[in-house]
C-alpha positions, 0 to 999 in steps of 0.5 A: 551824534548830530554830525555823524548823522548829517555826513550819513544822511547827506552821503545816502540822501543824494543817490535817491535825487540824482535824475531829479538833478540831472533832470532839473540841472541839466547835468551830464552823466560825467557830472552826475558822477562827479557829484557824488565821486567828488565828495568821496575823494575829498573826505577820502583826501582829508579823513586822515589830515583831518583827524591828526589837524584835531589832535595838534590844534583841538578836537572841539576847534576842528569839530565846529569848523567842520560843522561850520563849513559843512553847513555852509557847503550844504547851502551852496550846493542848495543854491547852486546855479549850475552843475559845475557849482554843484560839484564844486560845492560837493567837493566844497562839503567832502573837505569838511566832512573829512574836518567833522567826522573824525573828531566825532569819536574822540570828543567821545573818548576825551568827554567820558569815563571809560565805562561809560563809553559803552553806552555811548558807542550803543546810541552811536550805532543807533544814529548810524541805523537810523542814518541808514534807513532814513537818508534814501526816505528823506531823499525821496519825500524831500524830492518828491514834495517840491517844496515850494517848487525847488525840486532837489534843493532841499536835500542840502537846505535841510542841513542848514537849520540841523547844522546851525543847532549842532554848532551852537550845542556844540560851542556851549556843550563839548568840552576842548581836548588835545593829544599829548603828543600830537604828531606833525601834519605831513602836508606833502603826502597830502598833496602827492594822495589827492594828486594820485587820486585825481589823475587816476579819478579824471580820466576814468570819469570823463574817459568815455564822454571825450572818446578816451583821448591820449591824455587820459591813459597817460595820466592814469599810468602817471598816477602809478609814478605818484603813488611810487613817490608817496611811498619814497616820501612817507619812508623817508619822513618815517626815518627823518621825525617819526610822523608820516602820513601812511605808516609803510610797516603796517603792510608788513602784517599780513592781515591789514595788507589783505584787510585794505586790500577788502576795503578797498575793493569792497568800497569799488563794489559799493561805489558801481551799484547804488549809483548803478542802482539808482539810474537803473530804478528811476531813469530804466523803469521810470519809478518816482524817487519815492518809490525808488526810496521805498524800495530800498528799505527792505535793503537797510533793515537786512544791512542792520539786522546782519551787522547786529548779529555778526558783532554780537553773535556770530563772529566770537563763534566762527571768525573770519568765516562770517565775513567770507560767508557775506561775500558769498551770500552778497554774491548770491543776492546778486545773481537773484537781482540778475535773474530777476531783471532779465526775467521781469524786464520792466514790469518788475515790481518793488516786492519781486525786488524784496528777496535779492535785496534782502539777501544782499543786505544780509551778506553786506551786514555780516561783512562791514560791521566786524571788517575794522576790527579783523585788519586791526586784530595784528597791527601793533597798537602803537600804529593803531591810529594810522591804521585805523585812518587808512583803512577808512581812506581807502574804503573812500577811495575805493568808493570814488573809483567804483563811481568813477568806473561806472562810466566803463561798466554801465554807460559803456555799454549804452548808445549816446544816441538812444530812441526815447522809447529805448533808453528804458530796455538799455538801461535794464541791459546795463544794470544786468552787465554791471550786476555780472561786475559786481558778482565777480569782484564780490568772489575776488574779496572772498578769496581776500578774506581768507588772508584776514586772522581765524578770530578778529576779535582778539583785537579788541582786548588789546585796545581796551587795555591801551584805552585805560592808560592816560597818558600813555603812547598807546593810549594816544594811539588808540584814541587817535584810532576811534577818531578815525574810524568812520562808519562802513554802512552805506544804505 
């Protein structure tokens, strides 16, 4: 539990500081993204390798290496020199996480009976609530504090005694567990997956700062060439031992090809608006970063109340009609904040931004909590383990793109040159372009929602089954699918 609130809390809490590190580090806006993009690719790139590393070597060896290594990075993105080690270290921290998190479940699943597991999962969602409402809040009390005048740095020092804790608890508490039949680790699709990703990621992100060069147009087409060589790769791995890393026949199932496809995009639409978000609050109407944190909780709490009640209550009764109803009421949060923004300027105040922020936390929450199950409801339980790791690899990839395109949507419509009395008006201007994005890529995951099954939840009866079945292929399939489901809240 310790560890999946640490990688929650660090995703959430570094929005919250970005100016302060612009300001403090002399960062530029491509490295500001870079801060948070590149910690997104590098657990997106290793979520699954992390995960099948855990079942071939051991879940408790992998879980303290990650939690090692994570603790290590928070230190050296706490006492980095300059931005480029910042980044670095991010991307440092990123691989770890993907080495921690999806251990997480399956040392669940190995450690308790299964009706035991219940509970477990309860106080697991509990954690990712508390995460969620309290990353921005620490973010912004730890930025404004100043603790002994090292401005952001504690955001990622505060892990440290966290971390030492679960590494030491962890060592003496959790007990060593394997998968019986642990599949080969396919290291080439690893390396074509992050090549892709960082030749499309790159020029994106640093496009716009060096005047859209040649190269990097060239570089995005040739990641489409990569991506093309991936699937001939994992096709022919798939016929030649059985143990690819991304399983090609799931596309087959109408509704997972959909449900990635709301994935990813949705992970695009997260991306663009809180860094958008952000910038938008501390830097266009000059709040502190406490207010700004404060600000957000009204947004949280709506994401948790939602997602309660769209599990519990609302998707048994209407399906994949709950999920489309998020899109739409997201979509609607959205064109109140428009509205607003243009119609306050920048005498808005926090509780005028109260009800579109309610109203998109409520639309967010009924999508992302039933989401997972609704693409799994069709995919062969035998394939529940790959599914379930790339459902959540390219909702992190979805999200490192979305932060890459912020330098389209909201800086591209800034001058470089402003007045200081200007920046202020163009950001106000940005965020309402960008908002405009948001709300149309929001109707695009509508119509994608309409592929999805009518009752997702007839998934979950056949997991159970598997779960209950030591030993077994479908047992292992399922246990490697819960250690790599990672939570979809983003506060």
């Amino acid at each position: 539990m310790t560890a999946a609130f640490m990688d929650l809390v660090d995703v959430t809490i570094v929005n919250i500081a970005i100016p302060s590190i612009q300001h403090d580090a002399g960062a530029s806006f491509s490295q500001i993204q870079w801060i948070t993009a590149g910690y997104a690719l590098a657990f997106a790139a290793g979520l699954i390798t992390g995960g099948r590393l855990g079942d071939i070597h051991g879940r408790k060896r992998l879980f303290l290496i990650g939690i090692a290594g994570f603790t290590l990075a928070s230190a050296l993105c706490g006492f980095a020199v300059n931005p480029e080690m910042l980044v670095a270290s991010r991307i440092l921290q990123g691989g770890m996480a993907a080495m921690m998190v999806p251990q997480v479940l399956s040392i669940v699943h190995a450690t308790f009976p299964a009706h035991e597991r219940g509970k477990v999962f309860g106080l697991f969602g509990a954690v990712i609530g508390l995460g969620a409402v309290s990353g921005p809040l620490l973010g912004a009390l730890l930025t404004e504090w100043n603790l002994f005048g090292l401005e952001w740095r504690p955001i990622f020092l505060i892990n440290l005694p966290v971390g030492a804790v679960a590494l030491l608890l962890g060592r003496r508490y959790i007990t060593e567990s394997r998968a019986p039949k642990a599949l080969k680790l396919d290291l080439v699709g690893v390396a074509l997956v992050t090549l892709g990703l960082l030749m499309l990621l790159y020029p994106l992100t640093r496009g716009r700062e060096l005047g859209w060069p040649l190269w990097g147009y060239g570089s995005m087409v040739g990641a489409l060439g990569v991506f093309a060589a991936l699937v001939v790769h994992e096709r022919r791995k798939a016929a030649r031992d059985g143990s690819p890393l991304v399983e090609l026949s799931l596309f087959r199932v109408k509704s997972f090809a959909a449900g990635i496809a709301v994935q990813t995009v949705f992970g695009i639409v997260l991306g663009v608006f809180f860094l958008v978000w952000t910038l938008y609050l501390q830097i266009g109407l000059g709040w502190s970063p406490l207010r700004a944190g404060l600000t957000g909780v009204p947004f949280s709490i709506a994401v948790s109340v939602a997602a309660g009640m769209s599990v519990q209550k609302l998707v048994p009764r209407f399906g994949r009609k709950v999920l489309q109803a998020g899109a739409l009421v997201m979509g609607l949060g959205v064109l109140l904040y428009i509205w607003e923004a243009r119609h306050y300027g920048l005498a808005i105040a926090s509780w005028q931004m109260a009800l579109p922020l309610v109203v998109m936390g409520l639309g967010m929450g009924l999508i992302v909590a039933p989401l997972t199950d609704a693409v799994l409801s069709e995919v062969p339980r035998e394939h529940a383990g790959s599914a379930s790791g790339l459902i959540n690899t390219v909702q992190q990839m979805g999200n490192a793109l979305g932060l890459g395109l912020v330098s389209v949507v909201f800086f591209g419509v800034i001058d470089d040159r402003l007045p200081r009395d200007q920046v202020g008006p163009a950001f106000v201007n940005a965020f309402q372009h960008t908002l405009w994005w948001v709300a149309a890529v929001l109707g695009v995951i509508f119509l994608l929602m309409s592929a999805l099954p009518k009752r997702p939840a007839q998934h979950v009866e056949g997991s159970e089954g598997a779960d209950d079945a030591e030993g077994s292929e479908d047992a292992e399939g399922t246990d490697r699918a819960e250690a790599r489901k990672e939570p979809a809240l983003v506060p």
